[in-house]
C-alpha positions as CSV (number, residue, x, y, z in Angstrom):
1,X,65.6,94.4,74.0
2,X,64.4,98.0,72.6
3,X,66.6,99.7,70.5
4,X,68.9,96.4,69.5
5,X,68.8,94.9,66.2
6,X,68.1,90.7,66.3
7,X,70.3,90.4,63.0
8,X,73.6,90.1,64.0
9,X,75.9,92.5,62.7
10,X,79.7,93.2,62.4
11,X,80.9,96.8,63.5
12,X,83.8,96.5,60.1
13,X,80.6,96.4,58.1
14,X,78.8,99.0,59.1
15,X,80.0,102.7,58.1
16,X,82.0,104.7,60.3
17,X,78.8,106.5,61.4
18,X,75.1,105.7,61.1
19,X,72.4,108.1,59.8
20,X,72.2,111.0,58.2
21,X,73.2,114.5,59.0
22,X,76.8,116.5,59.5
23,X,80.4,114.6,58.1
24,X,81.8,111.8,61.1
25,X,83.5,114.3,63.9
26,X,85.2,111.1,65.7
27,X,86.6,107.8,63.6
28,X,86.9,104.5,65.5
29,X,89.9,105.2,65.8
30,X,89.4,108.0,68.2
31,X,86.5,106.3,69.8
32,X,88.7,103.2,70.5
33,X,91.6,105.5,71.9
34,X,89.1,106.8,74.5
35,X,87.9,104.0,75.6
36,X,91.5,102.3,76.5
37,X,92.4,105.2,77.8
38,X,89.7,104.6,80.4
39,X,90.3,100.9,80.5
40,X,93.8,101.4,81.5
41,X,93.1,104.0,83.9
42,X,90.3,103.0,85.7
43,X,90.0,99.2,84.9
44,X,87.4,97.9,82.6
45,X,84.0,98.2,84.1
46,X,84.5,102.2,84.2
47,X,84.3,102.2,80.4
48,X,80.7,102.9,79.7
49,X,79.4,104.5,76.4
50,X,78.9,107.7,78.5
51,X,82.2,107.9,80.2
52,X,83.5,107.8,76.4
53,X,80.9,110.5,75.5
54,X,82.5,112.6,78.0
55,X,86.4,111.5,77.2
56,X,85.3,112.7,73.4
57,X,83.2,115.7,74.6
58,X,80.2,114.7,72.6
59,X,76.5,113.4,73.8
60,X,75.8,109.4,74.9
61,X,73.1,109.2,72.5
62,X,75.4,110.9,69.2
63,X,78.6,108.1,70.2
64,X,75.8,105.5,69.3
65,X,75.5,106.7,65.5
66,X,79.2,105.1,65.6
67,X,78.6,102.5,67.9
68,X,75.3,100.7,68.2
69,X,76.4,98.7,71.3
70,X,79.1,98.0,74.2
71,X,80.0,94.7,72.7
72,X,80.8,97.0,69.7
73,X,83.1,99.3,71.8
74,X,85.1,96.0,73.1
75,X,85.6,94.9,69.8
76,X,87.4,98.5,68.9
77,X,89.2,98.4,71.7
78,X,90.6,95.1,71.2
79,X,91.2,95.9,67.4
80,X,93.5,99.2,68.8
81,X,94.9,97.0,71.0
82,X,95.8,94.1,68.1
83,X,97.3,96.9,66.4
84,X,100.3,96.8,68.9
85,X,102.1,94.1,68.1
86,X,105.0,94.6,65.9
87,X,105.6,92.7,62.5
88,X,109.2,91.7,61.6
89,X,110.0,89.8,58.7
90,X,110.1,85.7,59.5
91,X,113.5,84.5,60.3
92,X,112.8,80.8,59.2
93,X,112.4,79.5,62.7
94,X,108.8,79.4,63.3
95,X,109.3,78.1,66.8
96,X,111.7,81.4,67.8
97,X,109.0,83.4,66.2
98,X,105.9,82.4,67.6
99,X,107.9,82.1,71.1
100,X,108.6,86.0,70.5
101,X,104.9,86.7,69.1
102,X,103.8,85.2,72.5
103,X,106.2,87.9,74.5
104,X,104.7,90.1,73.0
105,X,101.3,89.5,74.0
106,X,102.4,89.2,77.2
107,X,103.7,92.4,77.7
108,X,100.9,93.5,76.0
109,X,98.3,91.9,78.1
110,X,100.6,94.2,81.0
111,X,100.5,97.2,79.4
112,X,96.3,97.0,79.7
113,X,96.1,94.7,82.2
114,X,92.0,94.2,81.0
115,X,93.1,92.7,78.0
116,X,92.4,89.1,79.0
117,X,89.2,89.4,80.3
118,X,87.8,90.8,76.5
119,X,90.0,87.7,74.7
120,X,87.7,86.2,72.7
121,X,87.3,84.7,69.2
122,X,84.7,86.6,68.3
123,X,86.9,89.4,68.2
124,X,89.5,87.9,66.2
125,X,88.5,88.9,62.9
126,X,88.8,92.8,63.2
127,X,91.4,94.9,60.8
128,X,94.2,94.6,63.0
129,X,93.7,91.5,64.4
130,X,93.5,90.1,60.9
131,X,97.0,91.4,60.3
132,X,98.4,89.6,63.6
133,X,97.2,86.2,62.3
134,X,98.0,86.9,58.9
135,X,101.9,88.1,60.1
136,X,101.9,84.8,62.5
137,X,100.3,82.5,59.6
138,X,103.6,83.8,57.8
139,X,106.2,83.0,60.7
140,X,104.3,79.5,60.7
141,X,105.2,78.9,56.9
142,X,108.2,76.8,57.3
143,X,106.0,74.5,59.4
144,X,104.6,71.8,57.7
145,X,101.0,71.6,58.7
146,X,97.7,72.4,57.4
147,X,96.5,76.0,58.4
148,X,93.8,74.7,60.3
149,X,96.4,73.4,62.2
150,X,98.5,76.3,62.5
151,X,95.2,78.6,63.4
152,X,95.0,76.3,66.5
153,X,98.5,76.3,66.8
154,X,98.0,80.3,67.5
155,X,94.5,79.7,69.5
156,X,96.5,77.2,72.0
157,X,99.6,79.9,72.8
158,X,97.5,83.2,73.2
159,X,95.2,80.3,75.8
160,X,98.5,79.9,77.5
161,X,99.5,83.3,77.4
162,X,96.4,84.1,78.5
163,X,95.6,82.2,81.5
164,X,99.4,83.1,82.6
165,X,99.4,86.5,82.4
166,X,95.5,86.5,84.1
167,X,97.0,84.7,86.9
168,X,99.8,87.4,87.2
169,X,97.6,89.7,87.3
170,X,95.2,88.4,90.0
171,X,98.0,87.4,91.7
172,X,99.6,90.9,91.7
173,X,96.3,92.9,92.7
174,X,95.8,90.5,95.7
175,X,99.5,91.7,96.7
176,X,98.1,95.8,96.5
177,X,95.5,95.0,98.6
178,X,96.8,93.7,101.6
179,X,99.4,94.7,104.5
180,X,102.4,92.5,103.9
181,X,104.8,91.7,101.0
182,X,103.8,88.8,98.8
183,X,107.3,86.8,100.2
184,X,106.1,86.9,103.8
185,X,102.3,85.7,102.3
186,X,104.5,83.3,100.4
187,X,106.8,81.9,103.1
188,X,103.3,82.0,105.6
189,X,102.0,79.4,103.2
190,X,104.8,77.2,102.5
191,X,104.8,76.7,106.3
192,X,101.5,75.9,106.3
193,X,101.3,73.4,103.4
194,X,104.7,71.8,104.9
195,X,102.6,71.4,108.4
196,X,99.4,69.5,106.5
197,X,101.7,67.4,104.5
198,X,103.8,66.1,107.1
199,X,100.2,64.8,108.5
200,X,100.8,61.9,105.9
201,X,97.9,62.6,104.6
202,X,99.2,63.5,101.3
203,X,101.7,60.8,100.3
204,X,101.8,62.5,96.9
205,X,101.8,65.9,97.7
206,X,104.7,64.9,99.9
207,X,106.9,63.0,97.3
208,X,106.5,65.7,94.6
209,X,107.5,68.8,97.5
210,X,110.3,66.8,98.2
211,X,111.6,66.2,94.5
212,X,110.9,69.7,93.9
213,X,111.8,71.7,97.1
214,X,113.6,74.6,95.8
215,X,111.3,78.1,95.0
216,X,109.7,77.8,91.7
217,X,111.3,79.8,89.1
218,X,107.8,81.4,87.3
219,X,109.4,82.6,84.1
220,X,111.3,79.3,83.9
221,X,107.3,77.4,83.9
222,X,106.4,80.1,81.5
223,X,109.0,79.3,79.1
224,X,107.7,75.4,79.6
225,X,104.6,76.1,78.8
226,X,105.1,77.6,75.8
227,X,107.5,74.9,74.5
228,X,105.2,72.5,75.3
229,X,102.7,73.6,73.4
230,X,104.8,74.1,70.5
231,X,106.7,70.5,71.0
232,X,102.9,69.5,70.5
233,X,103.1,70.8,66.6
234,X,106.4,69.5,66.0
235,X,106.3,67.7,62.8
236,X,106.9,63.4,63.6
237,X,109.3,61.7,62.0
């Protein structure tokens, strides 16, 4: 593709701004800011290296001496974002602090409800997102495990977090977009599962509705989920 370099590069590498000419009149700081700002507003595919041009009040071609791609601009916006998660000192319970370390990413992940769809790896090794592994690395001390296994430790809860808070949010945008409350959709369904079981065609389906007939508590499944995934680092013995 014209114009894009086939040696892969990282955006912390580079300086602030390319070329010569005048001293850097934005930092990636502001250029992040902008495009969240946009994100949170008007949802992710609004955020376009000319709609931050014209959040900054500069030209599309002069925001590209700062950032040579949109991948780039994802990556600063997820840093910004990394650099919202508070650091408290460990208490000594690395299962209490993770748990609250995954809170807060889920409230996070609310706060800019685009947030899951730019979680990726890749992106985990900006400034701030350093610090957030670094600060859960250190609430993981007391467990005794390798690192390797702590970093997937912290891969497997943001997955869970992840995948939680995505469905929330798919969940909650179908709700906007149509003409009746989510408990009548909700009550319209159970009906008609309850009719296509009783068929007998689902013996299984059947058994577990009938163990488990009361509504399903989703911050109680939550909370499950993240214990299980901790209970699967719990040291043996």
């Amino acid at each position: 593709m014209t114009g894009r370099s086939a040696v892969p590069e990282v955006i912390w590498a580079r300086p602030e701004r390319a070329g010569r000419g005048p001293r850097a009149a934005y930092s990636r700081a502001d250029i992040a800011a902008a495009a969240v700002r946009i994100a949170d507003e008007d949802g992710l595919d609004a955020v376009s290296m000319r709609h931050v041009a014209t959040e900054l009040g500069c030209g599309t071609m002069s925001l590209y001496n700062y950032v040579p791609r949109k991948e780039d601009l994802y990556e600063l916006m997820v840093d910004a974002i990394s650099g919202e998660h508070d650091s408290w000192e460990a208490t000594g319970d690395w299962r209490a602090d993770m748990l609250r370390v995954a809170h807060q990413t889920r409230a996070l992940m609310h706060r800019h409800p685009w947030l899951p769809r730019l979680m990726s790896p890749v992106y985990g090794f900006s400034p701030n997102a350093l610090r957030y592994l670094e600060h859960c690395l250190v609430c993981l001390d007391p467990l005794d495990a390798s690192y390797g296994t702590k970093m997937e430790l912290i891969a497997m809860l943001n997955g869970v977090v992840t995948t939680y808070v995505g469905n929330e949010l798919a969940t909650a945008e179908r709700t906007r977009s149509l003409p009746w409350s989510a408990e009548q959709e909700q009550a319209m369904r159970i009906a008609y599962l309850g009719s296509r079981i009783a068929t007998g065609a689902y013996p299984r389906m059947a058994a577990a509705f009938t163990q488990d007939a009361g509504p399903i508590d989703l911050e109680a499944v939550f909370e499950r989920a993240l214990g299980r995934v901790l209970d699967a680092f719990e040291p043996k013995g």
